[in-house]
C-alpha positions, 0 to 999 in steps of 0.5 A: 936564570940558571934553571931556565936556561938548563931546562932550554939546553936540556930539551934542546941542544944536541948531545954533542954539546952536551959533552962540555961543562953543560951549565957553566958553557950554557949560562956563558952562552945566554950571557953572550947573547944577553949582551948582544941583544942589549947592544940591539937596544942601546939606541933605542930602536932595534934595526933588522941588521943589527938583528940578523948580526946577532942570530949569525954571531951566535949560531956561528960562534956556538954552534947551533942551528938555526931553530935553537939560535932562536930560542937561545936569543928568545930565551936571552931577551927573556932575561934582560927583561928581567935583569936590572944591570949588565952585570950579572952577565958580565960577571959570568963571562968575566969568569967563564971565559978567558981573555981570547974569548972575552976580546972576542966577545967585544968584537961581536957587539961591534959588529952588530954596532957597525951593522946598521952602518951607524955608530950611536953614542949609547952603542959605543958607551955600551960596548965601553962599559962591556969591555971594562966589565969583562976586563978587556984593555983598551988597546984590546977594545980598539983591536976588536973594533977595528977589526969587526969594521974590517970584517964587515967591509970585505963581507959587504965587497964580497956580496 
């Protein structure tokens, strides 16, 4: 996994990122989107706004542009096609991250969960597993909840 995502950042990302710990902040990133394309599929069909959720969670939070948003995503579904848990990204989250970040991370796969407007079980369950995974709490996990359903609320009042 990590060639193929240093091979990605290397003929793709500006130098301005380049700046960071490249492979640590690379790997973190895939695994992130790793993790919100998953939730994608959690209920067995993948929605356009659960998809759109995902390419502006990871443009705005990384700071790409919209050309290696989509190879990142591309390159993300590539690996967990691949993978055979979710461990394997959590794991590297869970370590690269700190606990802000991690939340964080959390509260974007509920917002791609709360945006087909439809919370099915396996999302939940996903996001769940996720949390515990990456050693978010509870009280945590409700927090990022409720606060990307508060988000998504004054996004829909404002268009």
């Amino acid at each position: 996994m990590l060639k193929s995502i240093q091979q990605f950042f290397e003929s793709n990302i500006q130098p301005a990122a380049q700046d960071r710990d490249d492979k640590s902040e690379h790997a973190l990133q895939l695994a992130t989107a790793a993790l919100l394309i998953e939730l994608t599929r959690a209920d067995f069909k993948v929605d356009d706004r659960e998809r759109q959720m995902v390419e502006e969670a990871i443009k705005r939070v990384f700071d790409l542009s919209s050309e290696e948003t989509l190879e990142l995503i591309s390159l993300a579904e590539e690996e967990t096609e691949k993978s055979n848990s979710l461990y394997e990204f959590t794991h590297l989250i869970d370590r690269g991250f700190p606990a802000e970040r991690k939340q964080h991370i959390v509260e974007l796969l509920w917002r791609v969960a709360f945006s087909d407007e439809q919370i099915e079980m396996h999302e939940e369950h996903l996001i769940r597993k996720v949390a515990k995974l990456l050693h978010v709490y509870h009280e945590e996990f409700i927090a990022a909840k409720l606060r990307a359903k508060e988000a998504l609320r004054l996004e829909a009042e404002n268009s």
